[in-house]
N, C-alpha and C positions, 0 to 999 in steps of 0.2 A: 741183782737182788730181786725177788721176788716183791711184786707189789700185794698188799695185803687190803682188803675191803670193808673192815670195819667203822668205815669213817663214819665221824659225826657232821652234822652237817658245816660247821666251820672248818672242815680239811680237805672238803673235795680235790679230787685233781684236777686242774685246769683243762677246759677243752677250749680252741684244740692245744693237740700234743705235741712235739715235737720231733722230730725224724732225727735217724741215728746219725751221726757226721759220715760220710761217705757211701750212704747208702740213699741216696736221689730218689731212687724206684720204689722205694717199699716204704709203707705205712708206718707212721711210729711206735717203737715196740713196747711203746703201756696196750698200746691196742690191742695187739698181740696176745697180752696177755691177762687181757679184760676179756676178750674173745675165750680164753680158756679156762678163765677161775670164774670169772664175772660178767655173764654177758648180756645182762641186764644189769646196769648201775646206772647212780648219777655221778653228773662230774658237775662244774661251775662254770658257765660262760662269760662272756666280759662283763656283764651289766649285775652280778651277781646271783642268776639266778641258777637253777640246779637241776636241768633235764636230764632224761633220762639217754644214756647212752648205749643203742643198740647193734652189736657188732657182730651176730651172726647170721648166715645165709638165708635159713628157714626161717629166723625172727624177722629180718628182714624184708621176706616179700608175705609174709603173714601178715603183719603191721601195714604193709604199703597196701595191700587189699583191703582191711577193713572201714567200711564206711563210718565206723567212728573214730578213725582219724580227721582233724581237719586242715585244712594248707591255708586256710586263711588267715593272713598275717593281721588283720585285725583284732584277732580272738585274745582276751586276757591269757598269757600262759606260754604264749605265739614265741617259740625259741629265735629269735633273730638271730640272724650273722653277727650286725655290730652296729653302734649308734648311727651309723649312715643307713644302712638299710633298713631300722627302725624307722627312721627321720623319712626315707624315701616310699613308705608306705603308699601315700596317695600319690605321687606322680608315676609310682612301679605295676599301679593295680590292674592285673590283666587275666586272662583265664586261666592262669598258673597258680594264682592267690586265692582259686573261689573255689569253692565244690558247689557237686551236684547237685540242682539239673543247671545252676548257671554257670557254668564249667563247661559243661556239654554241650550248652546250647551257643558258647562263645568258640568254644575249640572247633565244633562242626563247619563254622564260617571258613577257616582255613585249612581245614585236611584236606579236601582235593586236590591243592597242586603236590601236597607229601605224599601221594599216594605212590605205589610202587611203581605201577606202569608208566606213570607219569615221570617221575625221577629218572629213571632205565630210562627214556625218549632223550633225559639232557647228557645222558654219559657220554656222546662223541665231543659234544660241547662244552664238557668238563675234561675234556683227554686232550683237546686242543687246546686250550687254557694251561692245564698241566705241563705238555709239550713245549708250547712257546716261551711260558718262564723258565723252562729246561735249557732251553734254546740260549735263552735269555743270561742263563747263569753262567754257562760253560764259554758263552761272550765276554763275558767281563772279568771283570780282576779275583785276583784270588789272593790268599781267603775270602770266603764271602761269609756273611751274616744269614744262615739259611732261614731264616726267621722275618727277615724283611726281603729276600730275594725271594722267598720262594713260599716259605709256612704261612704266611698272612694276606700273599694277595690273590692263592687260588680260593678259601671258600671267602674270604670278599670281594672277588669278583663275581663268584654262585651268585651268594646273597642277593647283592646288586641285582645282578640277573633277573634272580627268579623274584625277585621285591618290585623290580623298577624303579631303583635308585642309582642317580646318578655315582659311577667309579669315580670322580673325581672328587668328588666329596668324601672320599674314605679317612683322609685325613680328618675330618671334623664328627663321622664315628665312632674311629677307631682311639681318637683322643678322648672322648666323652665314656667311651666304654670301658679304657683304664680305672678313670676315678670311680666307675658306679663298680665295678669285681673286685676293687683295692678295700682291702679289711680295713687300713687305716684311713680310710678317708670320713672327713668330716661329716656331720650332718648337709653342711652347707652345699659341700660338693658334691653331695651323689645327688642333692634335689637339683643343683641348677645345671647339672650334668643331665641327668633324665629330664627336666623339663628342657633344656636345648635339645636334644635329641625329638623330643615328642612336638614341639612346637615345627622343626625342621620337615616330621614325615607329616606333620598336619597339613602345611605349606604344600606338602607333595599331595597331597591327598584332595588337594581343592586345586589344583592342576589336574591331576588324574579323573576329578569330577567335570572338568570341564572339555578336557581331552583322554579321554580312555586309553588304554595300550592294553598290551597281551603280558600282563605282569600282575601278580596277587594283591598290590595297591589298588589298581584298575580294578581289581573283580570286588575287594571290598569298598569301593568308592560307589561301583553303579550297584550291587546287589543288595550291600547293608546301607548303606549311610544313605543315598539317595531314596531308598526305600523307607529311611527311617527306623529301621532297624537296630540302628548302632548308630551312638551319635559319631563325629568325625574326630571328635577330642580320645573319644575312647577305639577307636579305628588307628587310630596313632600310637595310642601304648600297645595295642597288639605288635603295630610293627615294628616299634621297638624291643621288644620281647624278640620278634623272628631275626629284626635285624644284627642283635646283641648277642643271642645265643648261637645265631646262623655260622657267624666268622669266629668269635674268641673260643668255641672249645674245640671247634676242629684245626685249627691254626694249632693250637698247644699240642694237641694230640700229631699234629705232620711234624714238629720238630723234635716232641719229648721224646716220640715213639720213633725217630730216625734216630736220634742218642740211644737211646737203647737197643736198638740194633747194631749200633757201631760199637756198645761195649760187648753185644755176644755177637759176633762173628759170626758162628756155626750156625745161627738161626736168621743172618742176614742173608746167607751163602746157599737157603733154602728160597729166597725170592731173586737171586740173581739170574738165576735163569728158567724161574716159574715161567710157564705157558699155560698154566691150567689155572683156569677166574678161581678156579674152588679153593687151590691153593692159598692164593692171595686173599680169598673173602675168609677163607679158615685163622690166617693171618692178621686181621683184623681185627677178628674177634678175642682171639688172644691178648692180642695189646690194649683194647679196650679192658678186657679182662685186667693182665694186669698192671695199668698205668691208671685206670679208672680216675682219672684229672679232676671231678669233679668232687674234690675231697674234704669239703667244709660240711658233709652229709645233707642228707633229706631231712629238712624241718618239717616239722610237724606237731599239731596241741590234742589232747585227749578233748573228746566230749562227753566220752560216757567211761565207767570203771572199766577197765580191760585184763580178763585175768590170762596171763601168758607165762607158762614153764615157771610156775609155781608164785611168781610175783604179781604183784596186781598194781596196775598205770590205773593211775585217779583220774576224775576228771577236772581238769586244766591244766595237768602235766604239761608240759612241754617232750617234745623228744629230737635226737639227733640220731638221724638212721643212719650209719657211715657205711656207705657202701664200698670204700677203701679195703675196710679191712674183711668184709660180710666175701667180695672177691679174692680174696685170699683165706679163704675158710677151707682146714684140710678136708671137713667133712665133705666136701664138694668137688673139691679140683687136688686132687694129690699132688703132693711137692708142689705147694700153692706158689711160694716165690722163685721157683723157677720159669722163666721165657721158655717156653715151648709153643712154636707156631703150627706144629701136629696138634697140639691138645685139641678134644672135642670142648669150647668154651663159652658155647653157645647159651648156657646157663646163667652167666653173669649177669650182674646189676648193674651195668653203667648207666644205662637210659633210665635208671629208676624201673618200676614194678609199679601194675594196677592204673587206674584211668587216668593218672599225672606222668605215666612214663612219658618219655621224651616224644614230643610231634614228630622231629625233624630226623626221627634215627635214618629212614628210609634215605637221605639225603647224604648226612655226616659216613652212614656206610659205603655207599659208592664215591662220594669222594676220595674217601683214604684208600678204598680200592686200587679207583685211578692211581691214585699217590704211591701208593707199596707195592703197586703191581708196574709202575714207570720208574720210577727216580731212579733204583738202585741198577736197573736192569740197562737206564740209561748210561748213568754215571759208576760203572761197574767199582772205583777205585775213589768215591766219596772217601771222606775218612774225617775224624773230629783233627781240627788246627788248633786245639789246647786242650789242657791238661784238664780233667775232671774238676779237680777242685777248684780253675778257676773258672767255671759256668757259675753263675747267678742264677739257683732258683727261683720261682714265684711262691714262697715260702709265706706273702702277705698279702696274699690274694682268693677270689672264690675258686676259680678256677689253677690249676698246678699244670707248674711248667717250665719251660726255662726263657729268659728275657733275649739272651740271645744265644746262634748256634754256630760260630766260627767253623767252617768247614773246609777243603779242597780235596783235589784230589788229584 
């Protein structure tokens, strides 16, 4: 049935949507088809308010450019995820939450280690990593859970790495980092989640003041905080921001995007015996393209009226920029929900668009590089150890994925 648009405001449809029953990879088809009758609407989010819901490509990185959009979650209008991350407001506040110049001036602190050449210097580092839990897997029993054998502790070991946080604390991360991405989570629990987290790299960061290392804690301990620059409280929620984002969506992405290639074959059988980087970095790009995991969209508030493809966003609108569906737009990528690891898909919105795009892409790229250009090449005869429908998506979470990946081979 076709969905029809003349709602009043007591019928919105609920964001978000829900996904079709056996179809995992692809966006929910109200999107679909708000994308094609309606691609400016409001819908209703949990707390009852009524953003604007934007699903195509060109609206998309239009809107992500204009500097009268704002990301600051304290603004009247501010579309939240859900009562935890409204509640988590001040213990979350980081150069992610602010616009310009103090966005710029807190982002500038940390972009030199994401720099490209820099990155490209850790890829033997990251291929060894990769390697060894390879090693690692094909050692031990089978089925395995490719999810805790393999998806979750190459980019938190990076993380680690390039942070200078201890690996053996991952456990006390990677638990705290559930409850703050989990939609159902309380107020209670994404504050004393994020402040356990933030109290923990404080700790690290007044060790690092007092012993420096060759780690991006280290550079912001002696260059901001010691300078006065940055106080040390706020040097903490940055690296929980790098630490949080560093391992949960690249984790999701090594195992959603390894399901996905073991349900199309033909396109897994394209990296079995790739030897060409371009191959596999073209590969990449694709699956970002389309698995784009980061599917609860780009929040964002009006500050000023904004008139766009004939409607006009007021100011303190809220909006939901769902780049889910903006990457599955036919105007852009033909036969949008088809896997194709030929596609040119360099176009997509995963990282987001305009001066909030993602810091750390330079990073999450060569990782999964590593990853899609070794696993399958390693373990030619991977294969899924159950049935589709009994994988458990993360269907109640910010980021999309699956919880675990039974595999052998």
């Amino acid at each position: 049935m076709t969905e029809t648009f003349s709602h009043t405001p007591d019928d919105l449809a609920a964001f978000p949507m829900p996904r079709a029953a056996g179809c995992p990879f692809d966006p929910p088809p109200a999107l679909r088809t708000r994308q094609s009758d309606a691609p400016l609407s409001r819908v209703r989010i949990w707390d009852g308010s009524t953003p604007w819901l934007i699903t195509r490509h060109d609206h998309m990185r239009t809107l992500l450019a204009d500097p009268r959009l704002s990301s600051d979650v304290t603004r009247p209008g501010y579309p939240h995820l859900s009562a935890g991350a409204k509640a988590g407001n001040d213990a979350r506040r980081s150069f992610i939450t602010l616009d310009d110049p103090e966005h710029a001036r807190l982002r500038r602190m940390v972009t030199a280690p994401f720099a490209i050449k820099r990155i490209e210097a850790l890829r033997p580092a990251v291929q060894k990593i990769v390697d060894d839990l390879i090693d690692d897997l094909l050692a031990g029993p089978k089925p395995a859970d490719l999810v805790q054998a393999f998806a979750l502790p190459v980019p938190s070991l990076v993380i680690c790495a390039l942070l200078g946080v201890p690996y053996e604390d991952h456990d006390l991360f990677q638990g705290n980092t559930k409850a703050i991405v989990h939609r159902a989570s309380t107020a209670d629990q994404v504050v004393t989640a994020l402040t356990t987290l933030t109290d923990y790299l404080d700790d690290l960061l007044a060790a690092k003041l007092a012993r420096p290392q060759d780690d991006l804690l280290s550079v912001l301990a002696t260059r901001q905080v010691a300078t006065g620059e940055l106080s040390r409280r706020d040097a903490a929620r940055t690296g929980v921001l790098l630490l949080v984002a560093g391992h949960e969506t690249t984790a999701n992405m090594i195992a959603l995007g390894t399901l996905a290639l073991l349900r199309n074959p033909d396109q897994l059988d394209l990296l079995h015996g790739a030897d060409d980087p371009r191959t596999t970095a073209s590969a990449v790009e694709e699956l970002l393209r389309y698995l784009n995991i980061t599917h609860s969209g780009r929040r964002r508030v009006a500050l000023a009226d904004i008139e766009i493809d004939g409607q006009t966003i007021r100011a303190g609108d809220g909006l939901v920029i769902a780049g889910d569906i903006a990457n599955r737009d036919p105007a852009v990528f033909p036969d949008p929900d088809r896997l194709d690891l030929t596609r040119d898909a360099r176009r997509h919105v995963a990282f987001g668009f305009g001066v909030h795009q993602c810091l750390g892409q330079p990073l999450a790229r060569m990782e999964l590089q590593v990853v899609y250009g070794t696993l399958y090449r390693r373990v030619p005869t991977l294969a899924l150890a159950t049935g589709l429908d009994e994988l458990e998506f993360k269907h109640d979470g910010v980021v999309y994925g699956v919880h675990e990946l039974p595999v052998t081979w």
